[in-house]
N, C-alpha and C positions, 0 to 999 in steps of 0.2 A: 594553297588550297588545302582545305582539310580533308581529310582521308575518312570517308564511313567504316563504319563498324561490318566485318559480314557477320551476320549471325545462320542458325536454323539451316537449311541444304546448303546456300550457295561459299557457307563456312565449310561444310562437311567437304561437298565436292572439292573443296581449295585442297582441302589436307589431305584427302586421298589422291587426288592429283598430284600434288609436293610427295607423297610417300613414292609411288609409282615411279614414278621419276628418277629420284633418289634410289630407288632399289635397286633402278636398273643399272645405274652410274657406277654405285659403290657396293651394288650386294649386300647380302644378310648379316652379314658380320659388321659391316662398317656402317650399317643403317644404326641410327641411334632416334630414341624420342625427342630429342636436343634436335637433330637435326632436321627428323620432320617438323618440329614447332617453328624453329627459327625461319626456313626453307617456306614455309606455308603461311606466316606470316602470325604467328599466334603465341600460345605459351602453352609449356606442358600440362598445365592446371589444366587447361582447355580440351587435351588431347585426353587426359586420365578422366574426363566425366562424360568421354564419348566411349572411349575402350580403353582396357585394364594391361593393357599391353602392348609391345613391338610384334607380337603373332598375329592381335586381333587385328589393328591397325593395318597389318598388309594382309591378313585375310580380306577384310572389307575392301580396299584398294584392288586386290585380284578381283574382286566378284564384278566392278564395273570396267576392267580390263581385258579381262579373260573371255572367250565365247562361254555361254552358258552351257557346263557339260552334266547331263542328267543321267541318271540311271532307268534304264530299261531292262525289262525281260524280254530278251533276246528270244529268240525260238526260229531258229535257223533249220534244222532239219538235223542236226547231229551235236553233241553235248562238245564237241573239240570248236566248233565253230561260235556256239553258243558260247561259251569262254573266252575265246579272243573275243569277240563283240563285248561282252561284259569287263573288259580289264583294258579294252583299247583306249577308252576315255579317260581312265587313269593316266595310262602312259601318255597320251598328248596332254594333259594338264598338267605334268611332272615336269616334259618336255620346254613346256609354253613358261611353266613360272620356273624350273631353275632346281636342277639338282640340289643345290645350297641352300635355297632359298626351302626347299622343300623340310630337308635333315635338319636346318637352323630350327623352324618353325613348332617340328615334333621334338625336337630337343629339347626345346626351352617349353612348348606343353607337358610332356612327360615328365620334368623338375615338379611339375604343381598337382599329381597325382598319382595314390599310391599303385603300388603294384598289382594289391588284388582288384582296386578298381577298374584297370586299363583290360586285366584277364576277363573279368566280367561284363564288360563292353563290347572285347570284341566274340566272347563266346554267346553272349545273347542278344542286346537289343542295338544293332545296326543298319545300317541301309545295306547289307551285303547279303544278311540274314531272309531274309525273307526271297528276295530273287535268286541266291542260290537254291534254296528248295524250289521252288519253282523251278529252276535249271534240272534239278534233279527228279523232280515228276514228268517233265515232259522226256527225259533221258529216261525210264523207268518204261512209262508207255510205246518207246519208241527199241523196246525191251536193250538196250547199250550198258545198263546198271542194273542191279536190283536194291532200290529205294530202300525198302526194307532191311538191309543190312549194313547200312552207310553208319557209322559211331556216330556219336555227336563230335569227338575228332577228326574223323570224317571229311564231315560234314564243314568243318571249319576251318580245314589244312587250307584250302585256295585262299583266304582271308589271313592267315597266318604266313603263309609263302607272300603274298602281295605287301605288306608289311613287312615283312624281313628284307624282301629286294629294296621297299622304300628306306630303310633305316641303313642300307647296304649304301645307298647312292645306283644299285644296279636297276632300277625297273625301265626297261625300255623294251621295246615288239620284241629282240631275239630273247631276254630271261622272258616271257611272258611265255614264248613258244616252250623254251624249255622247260619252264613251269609245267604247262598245259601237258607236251608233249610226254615228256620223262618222269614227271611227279606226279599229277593230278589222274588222267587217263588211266595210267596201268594200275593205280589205287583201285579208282573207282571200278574198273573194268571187272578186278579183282572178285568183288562182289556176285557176277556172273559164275565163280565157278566154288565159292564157299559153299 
């Protein structure tokens, strides 16, 4: 019996399936393009003209595995609360794909961009960027900060500490508390008596 061709989604699904699979077996190190082609039934020629890489490839494979986790602005009633709610869905998505899986992925992204680029991304155009200010107007009104005197460092330390725990292998709810608790609060607070 001869064997069709998959083409178009129900190839795609194949190989994100085959990756998925694979990652969970052998992990981020021992995942190779070789092995999701072979595994998925294909050739790597096939996998390089869908994604440019072993990052992109289990990014795409998380997004149909993973719940969908989204970013909101929180407005909880107090700026410590509003924090945990913003950095919780990190940690269960850190949790769900795999400390290794996580460091492999930023590792092997970071090799493909310079350093002032990666500074420049995260000090201005992110999805953190904007629901932190946010965070920090509704703490401003609810007088726990004064808006007004936050640095643009500031302003970016939560985004910088979230990042550091992720590159550490540490981001899980206790670093997030002591984040929140020890670093970010008495910064911010600080602001109230400048």
């Amino acid at each position: 019996m001869k064997k069709t061709r998959r083409r178009g989604k129900e190839l795609e699904e194949a190989i994100l399936s085959s990756t998925w699979k694979l990652l969970k077996e052998q992990g981020y190190e021992n995942l190779t393009m070789d092995s999701i082609a072979e595994n998925s039934g294909t050739t790597k020629t096939v996998l390089y003209r869908r994604w440019s890489g072993k990052p992109q490839i289990i990014i795409a494979a998380a997004k149909l595995n993973l719940p969908d986790f989204k970013l909101t602005v929180p407005n909880t009633g107090s700026l410590r609360e509003d924090l945990l709610e913003l950095f919780s869905p990190s940690v269960a998505f850190i949790e769900l794909l795999g400390t290794d899986t996580v460091q492999g992925i930023l590792r092997d992204q970071l090799q493909k961009i310079s350093l002032i680029d990666m500074l420049c991304t995260i000090s201005s155009e992110n999805a953190l960027t904007p629901i932190l200010e946010q965070l920090y107007t509704f703490a401003h009104d609810r007088n726990e900060i004064d808006k007004t005197k936050l640095t643009v460092t500031t302003k970016i330390l939560p985004i910088n500490l979230l990042i550091n725990a992720v590159l550490l292998g540490a981001l899980n709810k206790k670093v997030v508390i002591h984040i929140i608790d020890d670093i970010l609060l008495p910064t911010f607070q600080h602001t109230l008596d400048m």
